[in-house]
DRENPA-3360 file (N, C-alpha, C; in nm, 2 decimals, always signed):
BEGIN
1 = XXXXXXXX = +1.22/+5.41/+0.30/+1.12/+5.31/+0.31/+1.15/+5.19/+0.22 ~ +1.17/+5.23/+0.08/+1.23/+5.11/+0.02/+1.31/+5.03/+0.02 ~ +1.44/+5.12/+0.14/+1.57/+5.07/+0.15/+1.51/+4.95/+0.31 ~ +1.43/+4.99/+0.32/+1.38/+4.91/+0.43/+1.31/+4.76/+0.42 ~ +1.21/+4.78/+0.28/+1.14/+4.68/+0.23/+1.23/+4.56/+0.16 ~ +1.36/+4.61/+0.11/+1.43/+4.57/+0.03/+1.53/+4.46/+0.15 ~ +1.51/+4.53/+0.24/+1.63/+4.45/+0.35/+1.58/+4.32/+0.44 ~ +1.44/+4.35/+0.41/+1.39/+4.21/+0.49/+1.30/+4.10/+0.34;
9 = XXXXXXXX = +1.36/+4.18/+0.23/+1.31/+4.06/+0.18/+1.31/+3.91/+0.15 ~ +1.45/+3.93/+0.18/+1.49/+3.75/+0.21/+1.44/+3.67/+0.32 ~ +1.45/+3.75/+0.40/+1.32/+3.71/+0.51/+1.20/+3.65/+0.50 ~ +1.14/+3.76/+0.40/+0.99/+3.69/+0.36/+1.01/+3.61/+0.25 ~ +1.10/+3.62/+0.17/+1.05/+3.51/+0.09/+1.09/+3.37/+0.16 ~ +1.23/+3.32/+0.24/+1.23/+3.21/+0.31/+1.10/+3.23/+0.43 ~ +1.05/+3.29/+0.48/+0.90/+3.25/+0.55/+0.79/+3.22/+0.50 ~ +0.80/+3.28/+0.33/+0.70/+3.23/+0.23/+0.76/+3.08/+0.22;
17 = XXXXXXXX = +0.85/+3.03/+0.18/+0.88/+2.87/+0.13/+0.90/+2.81/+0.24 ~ +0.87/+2.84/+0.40/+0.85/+2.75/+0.51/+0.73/+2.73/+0.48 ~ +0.62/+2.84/+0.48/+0.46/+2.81/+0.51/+0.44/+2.74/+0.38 ~ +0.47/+2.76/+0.27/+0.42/+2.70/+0.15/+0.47/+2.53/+0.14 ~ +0.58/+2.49/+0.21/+0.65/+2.35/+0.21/+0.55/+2.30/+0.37 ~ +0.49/+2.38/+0.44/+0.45/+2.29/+0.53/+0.36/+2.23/+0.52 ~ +0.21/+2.33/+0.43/+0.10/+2.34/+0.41/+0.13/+2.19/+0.26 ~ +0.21/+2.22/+0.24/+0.19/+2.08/+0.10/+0.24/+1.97/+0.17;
25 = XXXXXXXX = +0.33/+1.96/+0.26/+0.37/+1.83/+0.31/+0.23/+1.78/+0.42 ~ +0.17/+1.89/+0.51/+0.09/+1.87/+0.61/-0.06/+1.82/+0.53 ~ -0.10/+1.84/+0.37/-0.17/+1.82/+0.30/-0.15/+1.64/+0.30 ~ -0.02/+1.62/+0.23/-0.01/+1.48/+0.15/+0.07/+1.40/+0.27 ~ +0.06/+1.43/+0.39/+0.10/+1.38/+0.48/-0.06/+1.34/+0.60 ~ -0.16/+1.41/+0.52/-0.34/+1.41/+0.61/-0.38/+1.28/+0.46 ~ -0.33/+1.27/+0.37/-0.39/+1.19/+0.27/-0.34/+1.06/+0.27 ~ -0.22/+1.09/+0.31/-0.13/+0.94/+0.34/-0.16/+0.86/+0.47;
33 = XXXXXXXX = -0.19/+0.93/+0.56/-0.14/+0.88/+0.70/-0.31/+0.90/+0.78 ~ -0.37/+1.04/+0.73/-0.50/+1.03/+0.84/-0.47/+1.12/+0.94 ~ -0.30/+1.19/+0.90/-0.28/+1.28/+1.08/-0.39/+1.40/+1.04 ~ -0.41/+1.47/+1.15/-0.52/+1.56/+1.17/-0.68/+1.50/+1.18 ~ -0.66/+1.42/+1.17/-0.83/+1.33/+1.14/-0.90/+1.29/+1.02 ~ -0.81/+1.29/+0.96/-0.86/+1.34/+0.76/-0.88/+1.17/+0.74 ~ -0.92/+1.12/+0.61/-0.91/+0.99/+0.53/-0.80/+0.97/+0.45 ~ -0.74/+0.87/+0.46/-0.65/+0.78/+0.45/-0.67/+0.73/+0.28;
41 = XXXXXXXX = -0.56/+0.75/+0.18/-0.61/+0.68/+0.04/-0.54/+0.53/+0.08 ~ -0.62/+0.45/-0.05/-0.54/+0.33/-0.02/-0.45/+0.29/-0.14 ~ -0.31/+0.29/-0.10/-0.20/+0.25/-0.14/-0.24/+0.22/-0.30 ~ -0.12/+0.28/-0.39/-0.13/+0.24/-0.55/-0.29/+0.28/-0.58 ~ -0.33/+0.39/-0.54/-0.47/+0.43/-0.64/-0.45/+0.55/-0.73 ~ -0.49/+0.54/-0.83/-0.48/+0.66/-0.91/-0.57/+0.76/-0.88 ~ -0.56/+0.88/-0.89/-0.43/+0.91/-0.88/-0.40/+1.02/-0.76 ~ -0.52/+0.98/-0.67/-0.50/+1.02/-0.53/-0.36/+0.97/-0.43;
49 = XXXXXXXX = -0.30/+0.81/-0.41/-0.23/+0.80/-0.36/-0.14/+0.90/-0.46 ~ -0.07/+0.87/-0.53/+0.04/+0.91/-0.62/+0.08/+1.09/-0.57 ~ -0.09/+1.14/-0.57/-0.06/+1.26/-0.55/-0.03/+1.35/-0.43 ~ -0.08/+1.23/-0.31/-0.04/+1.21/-0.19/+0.10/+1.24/-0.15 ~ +0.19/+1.11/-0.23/+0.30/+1.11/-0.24/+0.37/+1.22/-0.26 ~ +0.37/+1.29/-0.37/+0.45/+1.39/-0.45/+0.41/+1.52/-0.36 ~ +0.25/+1.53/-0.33/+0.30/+1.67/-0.27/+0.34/+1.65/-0.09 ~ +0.33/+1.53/-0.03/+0.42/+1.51/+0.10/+0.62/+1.54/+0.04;
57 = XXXXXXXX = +0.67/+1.47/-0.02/+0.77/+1.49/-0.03/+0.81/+1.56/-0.14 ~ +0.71/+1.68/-0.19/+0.77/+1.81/-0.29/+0.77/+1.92/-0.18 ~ +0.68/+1.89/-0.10/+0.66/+1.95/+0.06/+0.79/+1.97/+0.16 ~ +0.82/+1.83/+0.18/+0.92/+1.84/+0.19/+1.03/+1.91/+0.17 ~ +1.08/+1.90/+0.05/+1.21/+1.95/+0.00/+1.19/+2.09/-0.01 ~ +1.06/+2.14/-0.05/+1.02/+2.28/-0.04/+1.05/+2.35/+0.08 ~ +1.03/+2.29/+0.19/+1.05/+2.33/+0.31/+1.21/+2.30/+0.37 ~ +1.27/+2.22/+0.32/+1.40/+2.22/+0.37/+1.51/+2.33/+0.27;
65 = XXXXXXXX = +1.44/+2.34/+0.14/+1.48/+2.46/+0.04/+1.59/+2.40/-0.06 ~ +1.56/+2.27/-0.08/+1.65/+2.17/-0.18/+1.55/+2.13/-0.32 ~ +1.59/+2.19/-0.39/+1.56/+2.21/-0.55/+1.39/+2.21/-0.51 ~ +1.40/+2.36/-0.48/+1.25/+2.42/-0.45/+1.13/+2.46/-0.57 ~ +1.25/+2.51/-0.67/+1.17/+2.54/-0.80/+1.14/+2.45/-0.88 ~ +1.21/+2.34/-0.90/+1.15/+2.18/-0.92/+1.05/+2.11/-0.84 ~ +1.05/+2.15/-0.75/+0.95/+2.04/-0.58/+0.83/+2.12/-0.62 ~ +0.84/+2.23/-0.61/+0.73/+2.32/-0.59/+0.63/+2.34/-0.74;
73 = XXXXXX = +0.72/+2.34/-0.82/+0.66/+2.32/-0.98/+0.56/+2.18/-1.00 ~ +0.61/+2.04/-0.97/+0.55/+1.93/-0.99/+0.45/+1.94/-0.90 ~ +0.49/+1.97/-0.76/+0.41/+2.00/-0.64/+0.24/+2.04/-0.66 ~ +0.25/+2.15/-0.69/+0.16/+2.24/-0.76/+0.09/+2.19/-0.86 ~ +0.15/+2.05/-0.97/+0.05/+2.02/-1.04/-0.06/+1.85/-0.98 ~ +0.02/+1.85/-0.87/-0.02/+1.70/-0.81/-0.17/+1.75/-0.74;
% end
């Protein structure tokens, strides 16, 4: 059983850092833009746009899996 759990864990953890990079880009991408039907910040406001920013493209990089432990760290505090 363990030799089992142990063999698809790379699996889940890259299907963990898809859902978790989509869900933060799909966040600061509904704050930026309005997709999904959500409200729109306006440009240069503290510190809603900014944080807009950071978790769309910590989102990003989280989801493509390019310096994830850095994206996802700042990410997390925006």
């Amino acid at each position: 059983m363990t030799g089992r759990l142990n063999s698809a864990q790379p699996y889940a953890i890259g299907l963990f850092r898809i859902v978790v990079g989509l869900l933060f880009a799909c966040h600061g991408a509904n704050s930026l833009f309005g997709t999904f039907g959500g409200q729109t910040m306006q440009a240069g406001t503290w510190p809603g746009w900014y944080a807009a920013v950071i978790e769309l493209v910590g989102g990003s990089l989280v989801l493509l899996g390019l310096g994830t432990r850095a994206a996802a760290f700042i990410s997390s505090g925006a």
